[in-house]
TIPA-6364 format. One record per residue: x, y, z of N, C-alpha, C in turn; residue number from 0; residue in one letter. Coordinates in nm, 3 decimals, decimal comma. Layout:
N
+---------+---------+---------+---------+---------+---------+---------+---------+---------+-----+------+
|    n.xx |    n.yy |    n.zz |   ca.xx |   ca.yy |   ca.zz |    c.xx |    c.yy |    c.zz |  nr | rest |
+---------+---------+---------+---------+---------+---------+---------+---------+---------+-----+------+
|       X |       Y |       Z |       X |       Y |       Z |       X |       Y |       Z | NUM |    a |
...
+---------+---------+---------+---------+---------+---------+---------+---------+---------+-----+------+
***
This chain:
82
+---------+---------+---------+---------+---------+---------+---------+---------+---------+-----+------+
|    n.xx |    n.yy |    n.zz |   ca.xx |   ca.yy |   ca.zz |    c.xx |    c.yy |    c.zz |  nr | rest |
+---------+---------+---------+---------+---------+---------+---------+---------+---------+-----+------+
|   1,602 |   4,966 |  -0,060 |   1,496 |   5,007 |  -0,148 |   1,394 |   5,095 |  -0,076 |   0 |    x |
|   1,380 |   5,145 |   0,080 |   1,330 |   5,223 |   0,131 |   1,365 |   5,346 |   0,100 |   1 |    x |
|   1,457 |   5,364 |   0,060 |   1,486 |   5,530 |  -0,023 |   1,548 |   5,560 |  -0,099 |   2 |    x |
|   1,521 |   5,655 |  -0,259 |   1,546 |   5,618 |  -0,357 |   1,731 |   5,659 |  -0,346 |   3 |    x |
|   1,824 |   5,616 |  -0,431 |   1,929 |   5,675 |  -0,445 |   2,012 |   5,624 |  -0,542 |   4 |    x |
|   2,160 |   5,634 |  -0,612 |   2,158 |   5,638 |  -0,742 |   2,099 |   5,569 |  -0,846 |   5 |    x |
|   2,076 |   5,388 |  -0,852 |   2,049 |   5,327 |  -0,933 |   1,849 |   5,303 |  -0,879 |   6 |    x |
|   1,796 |   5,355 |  -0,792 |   1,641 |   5,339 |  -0,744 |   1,590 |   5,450 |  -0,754 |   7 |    x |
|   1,518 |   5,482 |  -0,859 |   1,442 |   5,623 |  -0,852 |   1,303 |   5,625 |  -0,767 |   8 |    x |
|   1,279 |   5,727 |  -0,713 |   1,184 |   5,784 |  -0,590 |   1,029 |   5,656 |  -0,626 |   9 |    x |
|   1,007 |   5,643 |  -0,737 |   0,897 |   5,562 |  -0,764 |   0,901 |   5,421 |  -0,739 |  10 |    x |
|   0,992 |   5,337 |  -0,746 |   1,025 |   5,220 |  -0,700 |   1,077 |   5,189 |  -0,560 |  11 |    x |
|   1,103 |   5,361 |  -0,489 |   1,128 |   5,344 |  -0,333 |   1,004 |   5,276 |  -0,267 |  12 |    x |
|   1,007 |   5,259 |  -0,151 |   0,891 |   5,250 |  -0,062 |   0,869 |   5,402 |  -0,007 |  13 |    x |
|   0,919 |   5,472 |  -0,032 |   0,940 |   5,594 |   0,028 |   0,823 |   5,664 |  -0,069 |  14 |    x |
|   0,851 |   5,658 |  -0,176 |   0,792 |   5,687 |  -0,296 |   0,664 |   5,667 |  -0,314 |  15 |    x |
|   0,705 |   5,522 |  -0,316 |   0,555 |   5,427 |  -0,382 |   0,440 |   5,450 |  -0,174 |  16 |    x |
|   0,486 |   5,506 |  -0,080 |   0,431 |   5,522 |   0,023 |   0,382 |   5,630 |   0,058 |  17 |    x |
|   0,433 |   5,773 |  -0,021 |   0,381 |   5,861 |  -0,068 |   0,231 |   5,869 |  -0,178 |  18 |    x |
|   0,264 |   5,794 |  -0,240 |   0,128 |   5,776 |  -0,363 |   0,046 |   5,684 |  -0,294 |  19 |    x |
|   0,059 |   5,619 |  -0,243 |  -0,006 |   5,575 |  -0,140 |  -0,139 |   5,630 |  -0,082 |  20 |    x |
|  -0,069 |   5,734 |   0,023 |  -0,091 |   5,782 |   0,097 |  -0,193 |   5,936 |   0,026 |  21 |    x |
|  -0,201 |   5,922 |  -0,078 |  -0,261 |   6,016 |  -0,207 |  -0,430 |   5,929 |  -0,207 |  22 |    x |
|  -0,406 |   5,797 |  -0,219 |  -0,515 |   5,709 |  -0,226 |  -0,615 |   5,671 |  -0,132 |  23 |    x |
|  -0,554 |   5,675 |   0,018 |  -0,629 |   5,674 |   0,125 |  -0,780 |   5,767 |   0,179 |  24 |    x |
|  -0,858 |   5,714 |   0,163 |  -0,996 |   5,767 |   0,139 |  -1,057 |   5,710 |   0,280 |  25 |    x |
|  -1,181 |   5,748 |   0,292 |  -1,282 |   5,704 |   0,395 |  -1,316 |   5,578 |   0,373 |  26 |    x |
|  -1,317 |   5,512 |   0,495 |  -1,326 |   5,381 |   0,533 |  -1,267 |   5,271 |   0,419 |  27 |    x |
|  -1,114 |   5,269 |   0,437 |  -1,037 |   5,207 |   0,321 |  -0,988 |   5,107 |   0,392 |  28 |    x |
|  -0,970 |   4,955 |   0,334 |  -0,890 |   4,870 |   0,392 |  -0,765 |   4,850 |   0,317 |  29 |    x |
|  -0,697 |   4,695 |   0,360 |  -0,594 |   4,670 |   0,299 |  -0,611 |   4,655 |   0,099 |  30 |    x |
|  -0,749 |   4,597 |   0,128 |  -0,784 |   4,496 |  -0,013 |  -0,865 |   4,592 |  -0,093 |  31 |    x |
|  -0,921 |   4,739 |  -0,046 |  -0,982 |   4,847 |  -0,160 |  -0,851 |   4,913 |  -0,180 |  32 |    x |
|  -0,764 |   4,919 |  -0,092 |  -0,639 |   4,981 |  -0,149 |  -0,545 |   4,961 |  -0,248 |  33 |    x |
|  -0,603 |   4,803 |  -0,266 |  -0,459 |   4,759 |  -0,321 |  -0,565 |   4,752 |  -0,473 |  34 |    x |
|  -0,674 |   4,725 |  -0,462 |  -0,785 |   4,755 |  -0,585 |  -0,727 |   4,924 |  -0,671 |  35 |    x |
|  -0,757 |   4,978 |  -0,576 |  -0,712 |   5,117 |  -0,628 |  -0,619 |   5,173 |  -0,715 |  36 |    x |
|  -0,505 |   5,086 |  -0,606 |  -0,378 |   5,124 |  -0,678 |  -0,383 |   5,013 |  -0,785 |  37 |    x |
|  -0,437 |   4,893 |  -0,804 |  -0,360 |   4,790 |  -0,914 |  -0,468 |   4,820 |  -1,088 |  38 |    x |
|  -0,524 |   4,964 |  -1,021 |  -0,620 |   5,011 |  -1,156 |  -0,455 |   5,119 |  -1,236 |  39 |    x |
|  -0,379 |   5,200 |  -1,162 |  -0,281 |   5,239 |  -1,233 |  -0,153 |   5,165 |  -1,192 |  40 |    x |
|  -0,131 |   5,039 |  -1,146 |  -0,011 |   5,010 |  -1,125 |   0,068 |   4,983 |  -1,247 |  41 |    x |
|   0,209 |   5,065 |  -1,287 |   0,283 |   5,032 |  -1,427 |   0,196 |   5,068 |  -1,551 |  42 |    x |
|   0,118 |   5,240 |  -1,535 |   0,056 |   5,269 |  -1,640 |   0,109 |   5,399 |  -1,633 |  43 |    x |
|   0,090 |   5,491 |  -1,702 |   0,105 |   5,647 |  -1,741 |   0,138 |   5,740 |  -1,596 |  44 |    x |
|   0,001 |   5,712 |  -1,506 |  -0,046 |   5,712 |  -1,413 |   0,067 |   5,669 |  -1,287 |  45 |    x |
|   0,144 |   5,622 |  -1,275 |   0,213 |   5,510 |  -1,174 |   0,293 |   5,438 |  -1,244 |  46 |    x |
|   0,427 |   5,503 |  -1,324 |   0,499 |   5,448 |  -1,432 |   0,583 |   5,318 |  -1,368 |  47 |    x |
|   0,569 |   5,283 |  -1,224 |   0,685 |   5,174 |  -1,205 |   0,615 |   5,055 |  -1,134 |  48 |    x |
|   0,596 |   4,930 |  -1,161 |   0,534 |   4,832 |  -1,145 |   0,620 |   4,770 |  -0,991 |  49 |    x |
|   0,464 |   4,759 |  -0,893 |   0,476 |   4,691 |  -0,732 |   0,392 |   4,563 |  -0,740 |  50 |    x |
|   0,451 |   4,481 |  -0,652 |   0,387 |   4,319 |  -0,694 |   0,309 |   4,404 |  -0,569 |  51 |    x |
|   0,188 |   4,278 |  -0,496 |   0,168 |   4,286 |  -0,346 |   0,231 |   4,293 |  -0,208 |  52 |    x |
|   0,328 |   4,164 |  -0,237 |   0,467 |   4,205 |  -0,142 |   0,516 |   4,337 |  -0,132 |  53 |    x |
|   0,567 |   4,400 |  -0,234 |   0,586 |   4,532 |  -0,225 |   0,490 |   4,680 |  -0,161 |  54 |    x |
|   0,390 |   4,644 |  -0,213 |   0,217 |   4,703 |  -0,133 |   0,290 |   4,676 |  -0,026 |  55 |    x |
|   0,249 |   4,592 |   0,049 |   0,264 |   4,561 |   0,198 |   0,365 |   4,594 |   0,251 |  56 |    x |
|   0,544 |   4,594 |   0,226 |   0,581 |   4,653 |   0,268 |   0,596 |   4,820 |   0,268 |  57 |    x |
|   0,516 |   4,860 |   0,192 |   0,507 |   4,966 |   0,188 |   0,455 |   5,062 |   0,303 |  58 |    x |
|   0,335 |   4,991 |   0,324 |   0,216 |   4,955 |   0,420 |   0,304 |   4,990 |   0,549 |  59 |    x |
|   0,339 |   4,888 |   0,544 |   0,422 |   4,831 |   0,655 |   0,514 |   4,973 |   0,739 |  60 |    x |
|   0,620 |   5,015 |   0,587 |   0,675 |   5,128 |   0,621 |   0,605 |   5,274 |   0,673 |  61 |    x |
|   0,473 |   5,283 |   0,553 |   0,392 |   5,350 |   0,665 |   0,342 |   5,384 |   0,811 |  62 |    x |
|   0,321 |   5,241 |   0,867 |   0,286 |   5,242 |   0,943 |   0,394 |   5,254 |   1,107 |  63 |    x |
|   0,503 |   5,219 |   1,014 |   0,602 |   5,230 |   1,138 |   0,655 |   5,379 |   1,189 |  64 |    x |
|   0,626 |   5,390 |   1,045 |   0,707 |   5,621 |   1,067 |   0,551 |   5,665 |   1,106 |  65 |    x |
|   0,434 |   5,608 |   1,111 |   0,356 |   5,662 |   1,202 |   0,277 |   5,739 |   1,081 |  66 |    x |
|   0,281 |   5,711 |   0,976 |   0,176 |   5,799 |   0,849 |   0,038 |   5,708 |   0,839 |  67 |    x |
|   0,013 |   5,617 |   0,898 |  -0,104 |   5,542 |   0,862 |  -0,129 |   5,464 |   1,001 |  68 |    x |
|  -0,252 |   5,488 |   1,052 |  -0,270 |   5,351 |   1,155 |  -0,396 |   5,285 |   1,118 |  69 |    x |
|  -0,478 |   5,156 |   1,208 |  -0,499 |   5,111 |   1,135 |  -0,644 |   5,054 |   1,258 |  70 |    x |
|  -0,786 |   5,088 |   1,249 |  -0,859 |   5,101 |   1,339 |  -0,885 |   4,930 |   1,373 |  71 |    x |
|  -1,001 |   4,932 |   1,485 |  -1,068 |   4,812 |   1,536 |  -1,126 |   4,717 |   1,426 |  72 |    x |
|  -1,147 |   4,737 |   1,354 |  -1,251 |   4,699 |   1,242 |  -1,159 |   4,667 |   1,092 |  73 |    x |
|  -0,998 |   4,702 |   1,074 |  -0,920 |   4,697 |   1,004 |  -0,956 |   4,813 |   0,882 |  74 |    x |
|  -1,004 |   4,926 |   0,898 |  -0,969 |   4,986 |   0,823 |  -0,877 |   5,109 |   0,835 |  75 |    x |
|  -0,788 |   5,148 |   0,749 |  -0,662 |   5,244 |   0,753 |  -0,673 |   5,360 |   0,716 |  76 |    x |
|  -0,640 |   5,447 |   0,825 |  -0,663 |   5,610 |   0,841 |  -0,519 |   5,649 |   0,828 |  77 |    x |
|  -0,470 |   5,782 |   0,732 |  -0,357 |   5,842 |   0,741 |  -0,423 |   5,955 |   0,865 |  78 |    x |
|  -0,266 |   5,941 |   0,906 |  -0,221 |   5,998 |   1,035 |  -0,184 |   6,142 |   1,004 |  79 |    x |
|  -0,152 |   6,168 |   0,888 |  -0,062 |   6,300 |   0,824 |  -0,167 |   6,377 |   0,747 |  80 |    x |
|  -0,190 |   6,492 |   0,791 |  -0,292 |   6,643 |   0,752 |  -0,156 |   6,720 |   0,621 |  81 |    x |
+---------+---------+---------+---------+---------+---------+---------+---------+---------+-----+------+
***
């Protein structure tokens, strides 16, 4: 489910849903304004494919391993990618 392919379209990837993500990341953002953010369009017009929290996090997660997000002293999360 990390990348979309025949029966997983790009929005239900983590690949996907880590991209839109990464759309949301603002100044001085943590785990818990992020997930605020996103759960204002999660499974609406906006963000047509519904992520529990588990899913958030690994998302997160995947971010952070390919190096698109790190994550300061104080726990808040800076994208890495201009």
């Amino acid at each position: 489910m990390i990348l979309p392919e025949k029966h997983i379209n790009i929005l239900e990837s983590y690949f996907g849903f880590g991209g839109y993500l990464l759309q949301l990341i603002g100044e001085n953002e943590t785990v818990d304004s992020l997930w605020e953010k996103f759960s204002l369009v999660n499974d609406t017009s906006e963000f047509p494919e519904y992520h529990s929290f588990d899913s958030y996090i690994y998302a997160l997660n995947y971010l952070f391993i390919i190096g698109a997000i790190n994550q300061d002293e104080k726990g808040g999360i800076h994208c890495e990618i201009n």
